[in-house]
C-alpha positions as CSV (number, residue, x, y, z in Angstrom):
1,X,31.4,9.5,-22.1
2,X,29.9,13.1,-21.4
3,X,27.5,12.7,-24.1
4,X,26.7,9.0,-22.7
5,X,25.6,10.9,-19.5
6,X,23.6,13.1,-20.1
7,X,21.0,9.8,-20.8
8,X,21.3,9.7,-17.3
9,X,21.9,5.8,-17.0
10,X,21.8,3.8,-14.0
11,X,24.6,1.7,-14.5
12,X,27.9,2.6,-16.6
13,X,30.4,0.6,-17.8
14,X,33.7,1.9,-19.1
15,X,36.2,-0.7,-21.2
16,X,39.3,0.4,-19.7
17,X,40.7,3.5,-17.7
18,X,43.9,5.0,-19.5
19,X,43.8,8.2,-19.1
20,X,43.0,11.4,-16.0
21,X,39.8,12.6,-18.2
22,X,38.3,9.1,-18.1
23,X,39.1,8.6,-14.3
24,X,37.5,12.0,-13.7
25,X,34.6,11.5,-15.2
26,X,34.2,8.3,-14.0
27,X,34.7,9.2,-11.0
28,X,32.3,12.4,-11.1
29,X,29.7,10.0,-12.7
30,X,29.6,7.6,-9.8
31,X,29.5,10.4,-7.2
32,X,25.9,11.5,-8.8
33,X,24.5,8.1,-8.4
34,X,25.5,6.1,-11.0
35,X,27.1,2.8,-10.7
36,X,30.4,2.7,-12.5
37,X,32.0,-0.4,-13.2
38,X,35.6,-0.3,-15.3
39,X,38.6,-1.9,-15.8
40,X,42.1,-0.9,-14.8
41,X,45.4,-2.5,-15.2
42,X,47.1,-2.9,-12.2
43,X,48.8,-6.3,-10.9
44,X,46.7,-7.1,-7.5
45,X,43.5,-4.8,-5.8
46,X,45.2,-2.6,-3.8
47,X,47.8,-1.4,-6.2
48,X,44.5,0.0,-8.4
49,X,44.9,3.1,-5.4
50,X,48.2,3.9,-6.8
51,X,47.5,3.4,-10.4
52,X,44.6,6.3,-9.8
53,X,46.8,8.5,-8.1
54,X,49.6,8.3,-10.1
55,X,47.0,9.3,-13.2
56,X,46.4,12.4,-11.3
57,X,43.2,11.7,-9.4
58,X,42.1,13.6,-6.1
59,X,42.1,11.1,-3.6
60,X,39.2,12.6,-1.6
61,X,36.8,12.1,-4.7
62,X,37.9,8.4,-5.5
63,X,38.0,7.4,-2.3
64,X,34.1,8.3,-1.7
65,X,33.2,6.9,-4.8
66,X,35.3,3.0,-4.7
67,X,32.9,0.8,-3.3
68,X,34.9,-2.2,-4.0
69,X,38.4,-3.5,-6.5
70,X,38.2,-7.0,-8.0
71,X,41.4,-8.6,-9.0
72,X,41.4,-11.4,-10.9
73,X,43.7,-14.0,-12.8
74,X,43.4,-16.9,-14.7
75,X,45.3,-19.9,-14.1
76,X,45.0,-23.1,-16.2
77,X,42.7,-26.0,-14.5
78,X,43.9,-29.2,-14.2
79,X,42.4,-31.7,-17.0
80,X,39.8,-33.7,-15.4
81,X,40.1,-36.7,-17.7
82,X,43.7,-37.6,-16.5
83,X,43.6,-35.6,-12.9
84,X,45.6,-37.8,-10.6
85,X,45.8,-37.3,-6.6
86,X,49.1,-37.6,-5.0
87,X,50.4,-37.1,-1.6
88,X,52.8,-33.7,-1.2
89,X,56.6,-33.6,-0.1
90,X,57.2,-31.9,3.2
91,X,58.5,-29.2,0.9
92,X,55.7,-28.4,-1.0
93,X,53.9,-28.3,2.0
94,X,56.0,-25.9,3.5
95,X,55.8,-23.6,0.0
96,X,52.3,-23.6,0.3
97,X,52.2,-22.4,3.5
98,X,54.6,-19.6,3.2
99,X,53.2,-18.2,0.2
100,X,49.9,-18.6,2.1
101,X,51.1,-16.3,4.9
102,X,52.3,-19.0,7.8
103,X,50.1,-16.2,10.1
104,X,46.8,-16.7,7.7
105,X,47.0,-20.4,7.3
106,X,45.3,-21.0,10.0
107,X,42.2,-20.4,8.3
108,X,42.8,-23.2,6.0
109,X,43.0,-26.0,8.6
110,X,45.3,-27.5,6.6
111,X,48.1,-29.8,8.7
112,X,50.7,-31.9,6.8
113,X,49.3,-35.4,7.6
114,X,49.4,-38.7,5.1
115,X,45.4,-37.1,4.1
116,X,46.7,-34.4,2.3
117,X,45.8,-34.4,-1.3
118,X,47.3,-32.6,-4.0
119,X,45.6,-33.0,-7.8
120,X,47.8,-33.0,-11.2
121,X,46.8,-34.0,-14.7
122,X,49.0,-36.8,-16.1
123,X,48.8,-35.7,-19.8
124,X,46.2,-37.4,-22.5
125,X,44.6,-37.0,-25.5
126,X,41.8,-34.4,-24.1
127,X,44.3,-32.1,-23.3
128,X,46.8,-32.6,-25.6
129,X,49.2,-34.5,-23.1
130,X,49.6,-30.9,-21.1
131,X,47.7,-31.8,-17.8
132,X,45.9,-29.1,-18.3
133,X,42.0,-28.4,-19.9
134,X,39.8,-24.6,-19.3
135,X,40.9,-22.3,-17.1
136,X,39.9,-21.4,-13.4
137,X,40.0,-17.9,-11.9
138,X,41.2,-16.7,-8.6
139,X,40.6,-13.4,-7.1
140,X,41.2,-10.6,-4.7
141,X,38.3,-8.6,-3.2
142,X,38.9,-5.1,-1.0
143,X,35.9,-3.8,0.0
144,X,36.7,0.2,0.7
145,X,36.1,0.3,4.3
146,X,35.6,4.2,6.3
147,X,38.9,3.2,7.5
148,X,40.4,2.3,4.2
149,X,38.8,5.5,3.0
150,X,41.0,7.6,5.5
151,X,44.1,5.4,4.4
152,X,43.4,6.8,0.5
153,X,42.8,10.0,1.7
154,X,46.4,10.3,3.4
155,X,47.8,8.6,0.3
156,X,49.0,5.9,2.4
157,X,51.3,3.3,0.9
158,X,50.9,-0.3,-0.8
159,X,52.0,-2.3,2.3
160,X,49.6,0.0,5.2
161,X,46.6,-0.2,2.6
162,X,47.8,-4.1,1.9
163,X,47.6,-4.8,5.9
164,X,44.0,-2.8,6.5
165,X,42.4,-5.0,3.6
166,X,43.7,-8.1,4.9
167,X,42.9,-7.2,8.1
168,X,39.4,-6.8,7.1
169,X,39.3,-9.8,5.8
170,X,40.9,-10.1,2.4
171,X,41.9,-12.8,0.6
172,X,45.2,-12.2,-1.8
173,X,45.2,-13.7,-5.3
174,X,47.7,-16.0,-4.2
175,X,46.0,-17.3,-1.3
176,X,42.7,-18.1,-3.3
177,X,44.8,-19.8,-6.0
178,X,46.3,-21.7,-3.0
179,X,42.5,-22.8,-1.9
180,X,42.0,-23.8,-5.2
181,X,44.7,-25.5,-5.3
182,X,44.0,-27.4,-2.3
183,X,40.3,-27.9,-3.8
184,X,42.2,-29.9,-7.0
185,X,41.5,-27.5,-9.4
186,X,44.5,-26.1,-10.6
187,X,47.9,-26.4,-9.5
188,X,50.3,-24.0,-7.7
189,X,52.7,-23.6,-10.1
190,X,50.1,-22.7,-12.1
191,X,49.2,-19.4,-9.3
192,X,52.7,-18.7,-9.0
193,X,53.1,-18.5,-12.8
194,X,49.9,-15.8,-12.5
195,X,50.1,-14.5,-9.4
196,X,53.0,-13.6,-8.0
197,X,54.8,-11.1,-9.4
């Protein structure tokens, strides 16, 4: 990585940061000017704060250089040879919602009414009688606000820096898998299976 840098590249990608001398210098690197993208292993956007501190790295440093942390799953999509619509229970409905966040679902627009559509895959031949055929992603932006900034700084907890991103307008992994599942492209067993943990 040090050697790597000293061609002075504009953009940097690492594979995957393990380790507190990778962070660092990843870190360090984007600070300079570079743009530093990498891969961490955490299980939604937000925890990627913790993961960082608990490898050991100074807060202040990070927290200048994040721009952005892009979660992302992959759920299976629903074959589109034998996709069939169906009307929901009350109870589904009602699971949708709550995982949703009953206080966020308003931005959905989504009432129970005989309209509603759900999709499912039936099984065939295409997919080898599963339903399913590909995969779809769904994903979780925070954009690292000055306010967000402060948060990491003060080595704020999951939950506070949870409620500032949403706040600000993020979408969780679950509620973009529950979009797309109201969009017929996968199904929410499917996001709970991936995304909620």
């Amino acid at each position: 990585m040090r050697a790597f840098l000293r061609a002075d590249p504009d953009v940097i990608m690492i594979g995957e940061m393990r380790d507190k001398e990778t962070a660092d210098i990843a870190i360090e690197a984007s600070l300079t000017g570079h743009l530093v993208f990498s891969t961490i292993h955490t299980n939604s956007a937000v925890e990627t704060v913790v993961r960082l501190l608990d490898l050991g790295c100074d807060p202040f440093n990070f927290s200048d250089a994040m721009l952005g942390v892009l979660a992302m799953r992959l759920c299976k999509r629903i074959c589109s040879n034998c996709r069939e619509a169906y009307h929901p229970t009350c109870g589904e409905y009602d699971e949708l919602v709550r995982a949703y966040g009953a206080s966020d679902w308003e931005r959905v627009q989504r009432a129970y009414d005989p309209e509603l559509t759900l999709f499912r895959g039936q099984g065939c031949d295409a997919c080898n009688q599963t339903g399913y055929r590909g995969r779809v992603p769904i994903h979780e932006l925070m954009v690292v606000s000055d306010p967000m900034k402060a948060l990491i700084q003060t080595r704020a907890r999951t939950g506070e820096l949870m409620a500032l991103a949403k706040h600000e307008g993020m979408r969780t992994l679950v509620q973009d898998g529950i979009e797309k599942v109201l969009q017929g492209l996968t199904t929410y067993k499917q996001v709970r299976a991936v995304a909620i943990k």
